[in-house]
C-alpha positions in Angstrom: -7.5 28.4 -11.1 -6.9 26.4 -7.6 -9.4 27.9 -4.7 -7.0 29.4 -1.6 -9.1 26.7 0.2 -7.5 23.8 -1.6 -3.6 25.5 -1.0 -4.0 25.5 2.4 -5.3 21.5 2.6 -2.0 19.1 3.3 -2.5 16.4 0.7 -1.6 13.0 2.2 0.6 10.3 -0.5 1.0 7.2 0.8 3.6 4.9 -0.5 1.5 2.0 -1.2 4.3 -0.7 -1.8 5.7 0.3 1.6 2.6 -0.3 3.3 2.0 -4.0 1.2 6.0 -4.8 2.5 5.3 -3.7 6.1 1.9 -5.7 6.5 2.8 -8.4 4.3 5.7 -9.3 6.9 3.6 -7.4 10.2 0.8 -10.2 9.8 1.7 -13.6 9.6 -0.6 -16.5 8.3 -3.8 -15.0 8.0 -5.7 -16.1 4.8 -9.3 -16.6 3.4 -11.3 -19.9 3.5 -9.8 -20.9 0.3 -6.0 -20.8 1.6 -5.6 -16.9 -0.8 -3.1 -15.4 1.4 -4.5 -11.9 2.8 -2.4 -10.9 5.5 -0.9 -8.0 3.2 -4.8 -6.6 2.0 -5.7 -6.9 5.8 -2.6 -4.9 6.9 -2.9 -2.7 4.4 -6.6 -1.6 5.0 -6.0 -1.5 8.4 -2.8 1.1 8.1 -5.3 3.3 5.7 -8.2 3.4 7.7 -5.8 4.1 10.9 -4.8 7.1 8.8 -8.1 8.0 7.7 -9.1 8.1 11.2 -6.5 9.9 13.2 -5.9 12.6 10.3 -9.4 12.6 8.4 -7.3 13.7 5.3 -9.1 15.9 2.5 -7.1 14.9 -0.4 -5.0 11.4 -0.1 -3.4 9.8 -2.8 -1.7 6.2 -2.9 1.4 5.1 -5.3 2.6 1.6 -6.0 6.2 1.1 -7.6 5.5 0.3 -11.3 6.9 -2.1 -13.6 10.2 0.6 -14.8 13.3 1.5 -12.8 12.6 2.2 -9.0 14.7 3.1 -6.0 14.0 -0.6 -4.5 15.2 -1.8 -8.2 18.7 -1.8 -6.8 17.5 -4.0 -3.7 18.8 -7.5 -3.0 17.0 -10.0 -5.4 15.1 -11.5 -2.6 13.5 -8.5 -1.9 12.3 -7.8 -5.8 11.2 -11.5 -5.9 9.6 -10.9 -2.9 7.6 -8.0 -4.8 6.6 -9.7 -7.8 5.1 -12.1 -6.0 3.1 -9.9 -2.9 2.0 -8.0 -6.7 0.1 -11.2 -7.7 -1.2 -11.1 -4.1 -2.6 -8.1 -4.3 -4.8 -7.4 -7.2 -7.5 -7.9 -5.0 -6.4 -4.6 -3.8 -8.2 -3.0 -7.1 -11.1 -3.5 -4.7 -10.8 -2.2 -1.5 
């Protein structure tokens, strides 16, 4: 059974492939020593902590589009490339 606490607590989802897209195209050449592109990691910490801050959320959750039929599936080509590629960018994302 769910405490009344825990009904009354917002819980916060963030769209985690939104957030990639916006930073990934908010941040422009920033990268690592190596030349590993990490302006969409950087934008995207900095958008959760922002949140983290400013809301101090008790229960958070983040979703990324998967690798089945989404509402960006229909999106112009250059946008899905776009994705498969920013998804081999972030896997260091596992980490943060």
């Amino acid at each position: 059974m769910v405490s009344g606490d825990f009904m009354h607590t917002p819980l916060y989802l963030i769209d985690g492939s939104s957030y990639l897209y916006r930073a990934y195209f908010a941040i422009k050449r920033l990268s690592s020593p190596t030349g590993f592109p990490t302006n969409a990691i950087y934008g995207f910490t900095q958008m959760l902590l922002k949140l983290l801050k400013d809301y101090q959320p008790q229960h958070l959750a983040i979703v990324f589009d998967v690798g089945r039929v989404t509402f960006r599936t229909d999106l112009k080509s250059l946008l899905r490339l776009f994705f498969d590629k920013l998804v081999l960018r972030s896997q260091p994302l596992d980490n943060v």
